[in-house]
C-alpha positions in Angstrom: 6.4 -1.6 -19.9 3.6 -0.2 -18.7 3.1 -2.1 -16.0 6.4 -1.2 -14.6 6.4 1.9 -12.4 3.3 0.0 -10.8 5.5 -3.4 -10.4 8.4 -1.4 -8.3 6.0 0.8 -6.0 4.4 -2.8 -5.1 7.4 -4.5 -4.6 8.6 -1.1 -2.5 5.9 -3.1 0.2 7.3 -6.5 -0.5 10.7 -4.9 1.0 9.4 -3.1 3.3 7.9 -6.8 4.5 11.1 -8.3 4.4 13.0 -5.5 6.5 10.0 -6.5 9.2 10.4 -10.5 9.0 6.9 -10.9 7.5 8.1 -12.4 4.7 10.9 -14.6 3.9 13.8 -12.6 2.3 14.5 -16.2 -0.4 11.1 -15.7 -1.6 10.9 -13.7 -5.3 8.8 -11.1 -4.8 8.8 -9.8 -8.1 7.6 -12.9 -9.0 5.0 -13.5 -5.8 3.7 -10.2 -7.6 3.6 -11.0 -11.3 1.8 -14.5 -9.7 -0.5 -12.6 -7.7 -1.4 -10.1 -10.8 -1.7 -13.4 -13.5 -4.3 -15.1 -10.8 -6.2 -11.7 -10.8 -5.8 -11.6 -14.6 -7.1 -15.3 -15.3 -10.3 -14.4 -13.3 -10.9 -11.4 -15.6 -9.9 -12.6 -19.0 -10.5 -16.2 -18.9 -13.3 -16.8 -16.0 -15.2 -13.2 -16.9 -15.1 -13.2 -12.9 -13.2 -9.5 -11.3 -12.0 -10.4 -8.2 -13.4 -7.7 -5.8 -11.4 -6.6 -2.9 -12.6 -9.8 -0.4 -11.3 -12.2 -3.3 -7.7 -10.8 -4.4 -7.2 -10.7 0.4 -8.0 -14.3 0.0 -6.0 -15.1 -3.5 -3.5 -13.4 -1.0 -3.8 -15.4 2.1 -3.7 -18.5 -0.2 -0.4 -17.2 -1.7 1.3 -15.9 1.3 1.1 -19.5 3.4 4.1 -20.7 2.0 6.2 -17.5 2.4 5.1 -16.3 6.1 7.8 -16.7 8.7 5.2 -16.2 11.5 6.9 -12.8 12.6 
């Protein structure tokens, strides 16, 4: 539950994306979250690698090609 109050101010943005047509409003983005934080998490538990900032903008991009409507 901890994780919670950080999981709603994040997906505050993924609204606020979908209100401007960046991001298609069928996509989960509760769950594009919790997928973006597990990548980030399997790095750091599993791979001993922390994604710095460069990495989690690319995890990103690599993420958001199937949910950009090009707007």
């Amino acid at each position: 539950r901890r994780w919670d109050p950080d999981r709603e101010r994040v997906y505050l943005l993924w609204t606020r994306a979908v209100e401007r047509g960046e991001v298609l409003a069928t996509v989960d983005g509760r769950a594009f979250i919790d997928d973006l934080v597990a990548i980030c998490l399997f790095r750091v538990y599993l791979l001993d690698e922390p994604p710095d900032r460069q990495a989690i903008e690319q995890i990103s991009r690599r993420l958001l090609v199937g949910v950009l409507t090009g707007g």
